[in-house]
Backbone as a printed PyTorch tensor [residue, N CA C, xyz], in Angstrom:
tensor([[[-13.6680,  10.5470,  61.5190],
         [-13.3470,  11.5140,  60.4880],
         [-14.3320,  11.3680,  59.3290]],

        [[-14.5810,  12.5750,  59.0040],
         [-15.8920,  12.5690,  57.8700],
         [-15.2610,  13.3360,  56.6650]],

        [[-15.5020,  12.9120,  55.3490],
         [-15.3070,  12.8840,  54.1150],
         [-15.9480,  14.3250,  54.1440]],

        [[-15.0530,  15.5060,  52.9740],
         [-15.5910,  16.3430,  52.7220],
         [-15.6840,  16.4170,  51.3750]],

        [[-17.3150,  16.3420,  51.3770],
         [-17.8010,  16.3940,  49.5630],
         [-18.0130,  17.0750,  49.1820]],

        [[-17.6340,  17.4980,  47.9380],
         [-17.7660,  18.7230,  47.1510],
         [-18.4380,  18.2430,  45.6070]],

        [[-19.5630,  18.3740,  45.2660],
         [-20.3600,  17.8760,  43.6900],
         [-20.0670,  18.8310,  43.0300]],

        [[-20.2460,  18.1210,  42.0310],
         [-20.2150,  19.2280,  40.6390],
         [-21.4980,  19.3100,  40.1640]],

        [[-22.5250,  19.9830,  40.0500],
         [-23.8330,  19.4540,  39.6450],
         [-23.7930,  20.0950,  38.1980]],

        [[-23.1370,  21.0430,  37.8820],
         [-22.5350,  21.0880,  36.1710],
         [-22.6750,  19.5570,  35.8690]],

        [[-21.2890,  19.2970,  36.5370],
         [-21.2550,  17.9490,  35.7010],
         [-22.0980,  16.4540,  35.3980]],

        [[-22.4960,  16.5680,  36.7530],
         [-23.7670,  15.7060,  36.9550],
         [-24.9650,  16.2000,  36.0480]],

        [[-25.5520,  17.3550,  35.7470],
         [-26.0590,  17.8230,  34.1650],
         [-25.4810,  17.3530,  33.5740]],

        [[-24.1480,  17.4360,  32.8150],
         [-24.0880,  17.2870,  31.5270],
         [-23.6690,  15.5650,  31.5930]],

        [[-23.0940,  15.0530,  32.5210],
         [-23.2540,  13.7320,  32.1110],
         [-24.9540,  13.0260,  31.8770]],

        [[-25.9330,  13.5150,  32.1370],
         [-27.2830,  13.2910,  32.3890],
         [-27.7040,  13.5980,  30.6500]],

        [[-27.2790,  14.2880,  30.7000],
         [-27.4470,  15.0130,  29.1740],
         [-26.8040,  14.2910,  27.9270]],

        [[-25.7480,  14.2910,  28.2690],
         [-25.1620,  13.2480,  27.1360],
         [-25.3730,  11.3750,  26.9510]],

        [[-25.9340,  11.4080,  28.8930],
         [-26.2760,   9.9270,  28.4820],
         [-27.7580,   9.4350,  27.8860]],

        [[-28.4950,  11.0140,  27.7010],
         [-30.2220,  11.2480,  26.6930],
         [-29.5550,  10.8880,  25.7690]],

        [[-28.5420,  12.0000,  25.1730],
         [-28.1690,  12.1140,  23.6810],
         [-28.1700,  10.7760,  23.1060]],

        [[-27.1870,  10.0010,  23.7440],
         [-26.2720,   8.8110,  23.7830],
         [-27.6210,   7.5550,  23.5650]],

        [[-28.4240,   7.3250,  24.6820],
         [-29.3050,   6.6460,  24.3680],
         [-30.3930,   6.8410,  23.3980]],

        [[-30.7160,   8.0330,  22.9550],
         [-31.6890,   7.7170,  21.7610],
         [-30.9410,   7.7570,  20.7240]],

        [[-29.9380,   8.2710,  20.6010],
         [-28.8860,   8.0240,  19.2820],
         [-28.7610,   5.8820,  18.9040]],

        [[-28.4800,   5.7120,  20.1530],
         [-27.7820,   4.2040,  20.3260],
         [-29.4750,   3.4740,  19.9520]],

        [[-30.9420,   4.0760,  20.7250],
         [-31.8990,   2.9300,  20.6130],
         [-33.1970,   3.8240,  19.6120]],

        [[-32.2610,   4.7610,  18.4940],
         [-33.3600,   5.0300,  17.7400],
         [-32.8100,   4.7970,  16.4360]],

        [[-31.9690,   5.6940,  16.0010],
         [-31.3920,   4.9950,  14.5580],
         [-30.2950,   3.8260,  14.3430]],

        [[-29.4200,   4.1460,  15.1750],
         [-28.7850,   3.1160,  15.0610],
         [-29.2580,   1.9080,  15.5030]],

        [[-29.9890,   1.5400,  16.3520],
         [-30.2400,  -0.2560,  16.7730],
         [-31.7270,  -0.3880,  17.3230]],

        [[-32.1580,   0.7080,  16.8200],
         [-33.7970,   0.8870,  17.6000],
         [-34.7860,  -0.0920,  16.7140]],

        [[-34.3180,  -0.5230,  15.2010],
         [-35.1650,  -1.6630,  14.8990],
         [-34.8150,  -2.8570,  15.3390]],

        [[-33.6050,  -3.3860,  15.5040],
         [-33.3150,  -4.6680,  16.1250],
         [-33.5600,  -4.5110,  17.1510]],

        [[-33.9720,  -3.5180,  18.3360],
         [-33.7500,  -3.6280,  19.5760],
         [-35.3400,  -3.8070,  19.7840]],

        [[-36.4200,  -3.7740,  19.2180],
         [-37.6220,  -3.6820,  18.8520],
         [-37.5650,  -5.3490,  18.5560]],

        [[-37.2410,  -5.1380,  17.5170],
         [-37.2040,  -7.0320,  17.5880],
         [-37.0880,  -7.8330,  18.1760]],

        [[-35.6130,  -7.3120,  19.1850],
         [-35.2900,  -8.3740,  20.4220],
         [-36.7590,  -8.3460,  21.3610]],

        [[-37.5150,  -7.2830,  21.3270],
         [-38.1400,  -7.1200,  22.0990],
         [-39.6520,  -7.7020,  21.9970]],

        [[-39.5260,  -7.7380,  20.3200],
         [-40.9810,  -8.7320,  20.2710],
         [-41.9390,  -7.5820,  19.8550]],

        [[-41.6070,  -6.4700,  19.5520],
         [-42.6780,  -5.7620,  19.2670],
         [-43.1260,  -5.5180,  17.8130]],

        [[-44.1250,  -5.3940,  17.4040],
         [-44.9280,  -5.1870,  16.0090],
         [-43.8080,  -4.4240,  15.4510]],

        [[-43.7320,  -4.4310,  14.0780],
         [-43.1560,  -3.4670,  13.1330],
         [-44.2570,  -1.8470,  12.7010]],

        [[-43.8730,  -1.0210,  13.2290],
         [-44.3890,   0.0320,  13.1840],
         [-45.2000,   0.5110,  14.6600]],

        [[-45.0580,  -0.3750,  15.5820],
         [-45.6100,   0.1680,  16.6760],
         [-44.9950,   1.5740,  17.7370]],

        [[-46.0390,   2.3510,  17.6160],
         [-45.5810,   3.8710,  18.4840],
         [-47.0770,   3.7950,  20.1780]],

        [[-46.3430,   3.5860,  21.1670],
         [-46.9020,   3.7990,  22.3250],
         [-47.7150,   4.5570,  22.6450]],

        [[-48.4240,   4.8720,  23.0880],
         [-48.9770,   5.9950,  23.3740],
         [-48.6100,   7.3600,  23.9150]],

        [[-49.3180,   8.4310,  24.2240],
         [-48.4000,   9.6680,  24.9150],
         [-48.2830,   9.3220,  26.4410]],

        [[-49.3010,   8.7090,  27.0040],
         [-49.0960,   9.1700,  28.3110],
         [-47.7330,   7.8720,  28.8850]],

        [[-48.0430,   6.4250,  27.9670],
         [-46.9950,   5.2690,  28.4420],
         [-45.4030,   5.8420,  28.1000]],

        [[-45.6820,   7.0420,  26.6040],
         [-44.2240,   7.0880,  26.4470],
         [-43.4340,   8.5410,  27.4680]],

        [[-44.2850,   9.4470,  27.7280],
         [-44.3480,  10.2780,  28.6810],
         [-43.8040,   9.5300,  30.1130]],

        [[-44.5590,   8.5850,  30.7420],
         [-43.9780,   7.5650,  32.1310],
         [-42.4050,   6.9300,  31.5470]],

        [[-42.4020,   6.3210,  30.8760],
         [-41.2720,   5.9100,  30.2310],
         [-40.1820,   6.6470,  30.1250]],

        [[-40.5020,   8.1240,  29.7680],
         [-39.2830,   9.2010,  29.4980],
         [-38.8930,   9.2600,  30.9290]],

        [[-40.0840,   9.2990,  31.8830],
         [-40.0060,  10.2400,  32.9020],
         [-38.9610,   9.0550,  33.7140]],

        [[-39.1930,   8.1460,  34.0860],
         [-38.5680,   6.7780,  34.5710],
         [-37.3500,   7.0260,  34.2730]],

        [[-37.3440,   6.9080,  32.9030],
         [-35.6760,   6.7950,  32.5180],
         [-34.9170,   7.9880,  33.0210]],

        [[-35.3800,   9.3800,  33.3480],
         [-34.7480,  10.4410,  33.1670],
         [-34.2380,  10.1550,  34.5790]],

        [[-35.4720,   9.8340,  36.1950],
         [-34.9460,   9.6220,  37.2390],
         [-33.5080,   8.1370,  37.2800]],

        [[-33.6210,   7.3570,  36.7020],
         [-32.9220,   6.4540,  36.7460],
         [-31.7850,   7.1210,  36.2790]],

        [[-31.5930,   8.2840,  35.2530],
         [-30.1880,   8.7690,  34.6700],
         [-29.4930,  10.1250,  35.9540]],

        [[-30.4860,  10.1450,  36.6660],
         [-30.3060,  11.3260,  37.8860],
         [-29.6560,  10.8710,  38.9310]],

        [[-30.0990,   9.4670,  38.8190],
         [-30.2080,   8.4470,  40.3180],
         [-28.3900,   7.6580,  39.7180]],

        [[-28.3320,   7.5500,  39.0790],
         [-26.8390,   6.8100,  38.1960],
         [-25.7980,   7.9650,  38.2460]],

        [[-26.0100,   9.0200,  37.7680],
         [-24.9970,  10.3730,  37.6320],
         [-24.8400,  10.4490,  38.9210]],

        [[-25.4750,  10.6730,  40.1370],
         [-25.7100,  11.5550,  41.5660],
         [-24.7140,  10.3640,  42.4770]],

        [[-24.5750,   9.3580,  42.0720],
         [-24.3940,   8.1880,  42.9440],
         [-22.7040,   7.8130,  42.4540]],

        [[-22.6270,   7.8610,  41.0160],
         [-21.5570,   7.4680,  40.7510],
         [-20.6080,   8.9250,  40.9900]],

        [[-20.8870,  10.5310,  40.9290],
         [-20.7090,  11.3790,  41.4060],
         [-20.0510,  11.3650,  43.1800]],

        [[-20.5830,  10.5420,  44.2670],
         [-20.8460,  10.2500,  45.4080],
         [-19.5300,   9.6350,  45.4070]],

        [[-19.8560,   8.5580,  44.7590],
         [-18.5070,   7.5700,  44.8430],
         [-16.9570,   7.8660,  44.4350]],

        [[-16.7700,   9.0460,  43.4190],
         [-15.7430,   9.2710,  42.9050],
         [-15.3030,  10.3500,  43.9870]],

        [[-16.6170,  11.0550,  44.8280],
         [-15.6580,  12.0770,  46.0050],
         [-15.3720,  11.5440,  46.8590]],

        [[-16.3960,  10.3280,  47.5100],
         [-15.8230,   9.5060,  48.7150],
         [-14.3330,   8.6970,  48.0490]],

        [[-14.0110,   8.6580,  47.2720],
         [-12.7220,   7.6920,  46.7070],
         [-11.5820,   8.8650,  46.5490]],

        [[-11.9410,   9.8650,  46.5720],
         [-10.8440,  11.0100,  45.9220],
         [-10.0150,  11.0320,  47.6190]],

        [[ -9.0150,  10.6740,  47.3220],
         [ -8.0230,  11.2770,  49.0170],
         [ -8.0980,  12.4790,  49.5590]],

        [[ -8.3370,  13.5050,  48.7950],
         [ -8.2530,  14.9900,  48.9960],
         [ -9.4760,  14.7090,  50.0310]],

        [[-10.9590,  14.1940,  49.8410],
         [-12.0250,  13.9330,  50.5920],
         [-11.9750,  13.9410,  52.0940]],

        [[-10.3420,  13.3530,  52.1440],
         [-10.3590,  12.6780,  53.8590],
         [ -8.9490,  13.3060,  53.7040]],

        [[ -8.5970,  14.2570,  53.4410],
         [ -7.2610,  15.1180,  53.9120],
         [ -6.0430,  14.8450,  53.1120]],

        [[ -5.9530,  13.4950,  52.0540],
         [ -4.6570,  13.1930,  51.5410],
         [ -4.6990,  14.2470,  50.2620]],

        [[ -3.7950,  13.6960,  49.3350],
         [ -3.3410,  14.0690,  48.1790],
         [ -4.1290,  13.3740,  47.2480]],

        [[ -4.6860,  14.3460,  46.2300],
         [ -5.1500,  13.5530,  44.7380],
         [ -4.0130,  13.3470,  43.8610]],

        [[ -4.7360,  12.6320,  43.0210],
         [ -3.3990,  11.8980,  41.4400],
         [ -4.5220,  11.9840,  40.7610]],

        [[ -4.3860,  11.4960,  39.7340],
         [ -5.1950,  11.4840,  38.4410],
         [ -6.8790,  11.6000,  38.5490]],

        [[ -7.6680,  12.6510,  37.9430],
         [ -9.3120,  12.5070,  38.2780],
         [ -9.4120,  11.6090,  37.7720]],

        [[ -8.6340,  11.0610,  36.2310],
         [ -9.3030,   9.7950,  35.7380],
         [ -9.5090,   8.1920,  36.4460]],

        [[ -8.4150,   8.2890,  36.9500],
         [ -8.3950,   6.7130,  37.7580],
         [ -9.3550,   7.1360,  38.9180]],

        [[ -9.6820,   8.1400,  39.3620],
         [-10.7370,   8.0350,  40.6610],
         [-12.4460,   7.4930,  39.9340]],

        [[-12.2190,   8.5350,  39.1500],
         [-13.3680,   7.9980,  38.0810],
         [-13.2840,   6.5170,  37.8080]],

        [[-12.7780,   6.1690,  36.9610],
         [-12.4160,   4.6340,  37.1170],
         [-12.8550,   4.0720,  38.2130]],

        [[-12.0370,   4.0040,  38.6730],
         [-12.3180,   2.9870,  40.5450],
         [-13.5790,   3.1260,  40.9590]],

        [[-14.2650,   4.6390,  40.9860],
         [-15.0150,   4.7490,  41.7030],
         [-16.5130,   3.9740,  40.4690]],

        [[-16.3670,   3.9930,  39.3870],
         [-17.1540,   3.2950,  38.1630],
         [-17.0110,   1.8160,  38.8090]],

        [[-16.1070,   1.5160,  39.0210],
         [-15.6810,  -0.3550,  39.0820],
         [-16.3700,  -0.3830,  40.2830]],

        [[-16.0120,   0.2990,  41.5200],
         [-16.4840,   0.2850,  42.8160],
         [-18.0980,   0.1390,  42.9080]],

        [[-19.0330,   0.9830,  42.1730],
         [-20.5190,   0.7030,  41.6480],
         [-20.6130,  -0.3380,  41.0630]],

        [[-19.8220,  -0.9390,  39.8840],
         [-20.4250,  -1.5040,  38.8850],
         [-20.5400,  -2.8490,  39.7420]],

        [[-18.8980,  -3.3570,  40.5850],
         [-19.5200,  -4.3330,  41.4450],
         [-19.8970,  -4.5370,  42.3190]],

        [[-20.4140,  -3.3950,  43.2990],
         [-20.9610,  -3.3710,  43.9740],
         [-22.7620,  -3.6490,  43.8430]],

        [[-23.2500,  -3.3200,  42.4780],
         [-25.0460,  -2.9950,  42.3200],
         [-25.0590,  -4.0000,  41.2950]],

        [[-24.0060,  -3.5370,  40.4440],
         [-24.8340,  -4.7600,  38.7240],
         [-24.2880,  -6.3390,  38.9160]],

        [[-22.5930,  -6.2070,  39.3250],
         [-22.1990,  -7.7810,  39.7300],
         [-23.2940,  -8.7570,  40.2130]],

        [[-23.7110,  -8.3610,  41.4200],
         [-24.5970,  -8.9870,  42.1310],
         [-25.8180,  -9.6060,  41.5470]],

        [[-26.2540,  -8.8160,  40.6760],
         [-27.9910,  -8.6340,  40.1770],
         [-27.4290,  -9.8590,  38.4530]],

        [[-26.0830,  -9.4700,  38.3100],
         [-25.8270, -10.8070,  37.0930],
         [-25.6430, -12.4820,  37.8220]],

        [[-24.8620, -11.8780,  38.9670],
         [-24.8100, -13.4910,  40.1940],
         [-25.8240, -13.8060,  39.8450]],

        [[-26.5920, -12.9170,  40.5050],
         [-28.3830, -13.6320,  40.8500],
         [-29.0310, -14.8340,  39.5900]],

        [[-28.7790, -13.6450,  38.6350],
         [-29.4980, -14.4060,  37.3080],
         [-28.7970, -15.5600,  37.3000]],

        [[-27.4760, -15.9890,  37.0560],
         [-26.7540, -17.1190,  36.3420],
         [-27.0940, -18.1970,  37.9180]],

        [[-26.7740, -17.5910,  39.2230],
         [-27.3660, -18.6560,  40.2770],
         [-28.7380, -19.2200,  39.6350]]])
């Protein structure tokens, strides 16, 4: 029996969108000089176009590749998927967040502290 998926790619936009907003809000005024610091870099240093251009571009696939996947996971987790009954979108969301988080990042923190 095979899962029937249905995306929202609305939503997968606008979560993509709000997590731009979200990050240059979070690493430009609010914490973008300490986060510069943590980082060791000069006071007043601006990158160049083409490094900060690769940089945008990186981050934007990594926010495509995060939305599309955690998207994946919340339809394969939804019951309706495989014929049952849904309950709450929020707890699928949930689960299906926890279900990634330890599935990809758990591991990669193991690693470090091993």
């Amino acid at each position: 029996m095979q899962p029937d998926l249905h995306l929202s790619y609305p939503a997968i936009l606008a979560a993509i969108l709000i997590k731009a907003a979200l990050g240059a809000l979070w690493y430009g005024p609010l914490f973008g000089l300490a986060w510069n610091r943590e980082l060791g870099s000069r006071p007043g240093y601006h990158p160049s176009g083409a490094v900060l251009m690769r940089a945008r571009l990186l981050r934007i696939i990594g926010m495509v590749l995060t939305a599309y996947v955690l998207a994946l996971a919340v339809a394969v987790i939804r019951p309706s998927s495989w014929g049952g009954v849904d309950g709450s979108p929020a707890s699928y969301g949930f689960l299906a967040a926890l279900a990634v988080w330890c599935g990809f990042y758990v591991p990669q923190l193991l690693s470090r502290v091993a």
